[in-house]
C-alpha positions in Angstrom: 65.8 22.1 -9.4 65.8 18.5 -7.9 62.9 17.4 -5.9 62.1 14.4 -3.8 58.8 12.9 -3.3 58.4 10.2 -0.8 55.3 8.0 -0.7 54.4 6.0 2.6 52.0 2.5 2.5 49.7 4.6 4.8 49.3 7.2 1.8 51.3 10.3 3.7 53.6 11.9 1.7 57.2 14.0 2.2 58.4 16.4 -0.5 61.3 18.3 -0.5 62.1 20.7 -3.5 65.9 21.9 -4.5 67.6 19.0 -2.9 71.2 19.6 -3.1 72.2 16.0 -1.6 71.0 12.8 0.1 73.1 10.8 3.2 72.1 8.0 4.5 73.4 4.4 6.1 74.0 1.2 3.7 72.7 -2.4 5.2 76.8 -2.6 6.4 76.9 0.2 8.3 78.5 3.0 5.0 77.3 6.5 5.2 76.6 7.2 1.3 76.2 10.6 0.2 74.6 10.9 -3.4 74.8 14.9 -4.4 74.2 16.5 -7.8 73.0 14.7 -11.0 73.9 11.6 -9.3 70.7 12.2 -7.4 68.4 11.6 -10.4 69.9 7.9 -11.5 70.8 6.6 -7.9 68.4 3.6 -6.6 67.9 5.1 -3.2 66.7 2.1 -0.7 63.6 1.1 0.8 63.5 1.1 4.8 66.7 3.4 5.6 66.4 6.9 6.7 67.2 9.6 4.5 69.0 12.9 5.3 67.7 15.3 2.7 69.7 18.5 2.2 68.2 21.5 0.2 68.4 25.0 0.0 66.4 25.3 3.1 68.2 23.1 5.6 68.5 19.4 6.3 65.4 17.0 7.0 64.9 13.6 8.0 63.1 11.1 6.0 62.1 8.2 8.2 62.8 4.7 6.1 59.7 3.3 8.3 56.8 2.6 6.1 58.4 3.4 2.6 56.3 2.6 -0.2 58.1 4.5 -2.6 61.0 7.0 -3.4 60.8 9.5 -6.2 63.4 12.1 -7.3 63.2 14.2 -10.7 63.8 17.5 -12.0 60.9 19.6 -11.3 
């Protein structure tokens, strides 16, 4: 199982467990999709909103306030 853990400078905190893929929108306008074991060795950026995909449905990760992005196996 692939989590996400998302860490914001004002010390919230979004985690998503069984993430199945991640969209978002490059600097030039791309939509990347990173699915699979690609998840665990893509640099996803700071400041862009994430579309996080899992088992459960789709959520939204704002980019806002970002301090850092961690996905692992859990």
């Amino acid at each position: 199982m692939i989590r996400i853990s998302v860490s914001y400078e004002k010390g919230d905190c979004y985690t998503c467990d069984d993430v199945t893929k991640i969209v978002y929108t490059d600097v030039i306008g791309t939509e990347m999709t990173v699915e699979g074991e690609e998840l665990l060795n893509h640099h996803f950026p700071i400041g862009r909103t994430l579309w996080v995909h899992s088992s459960n449905g789709t959520g939204s990760v704002s980019g806002s306030g970002i301090r850092a992005i961690d996905v692992y196996e859990a």
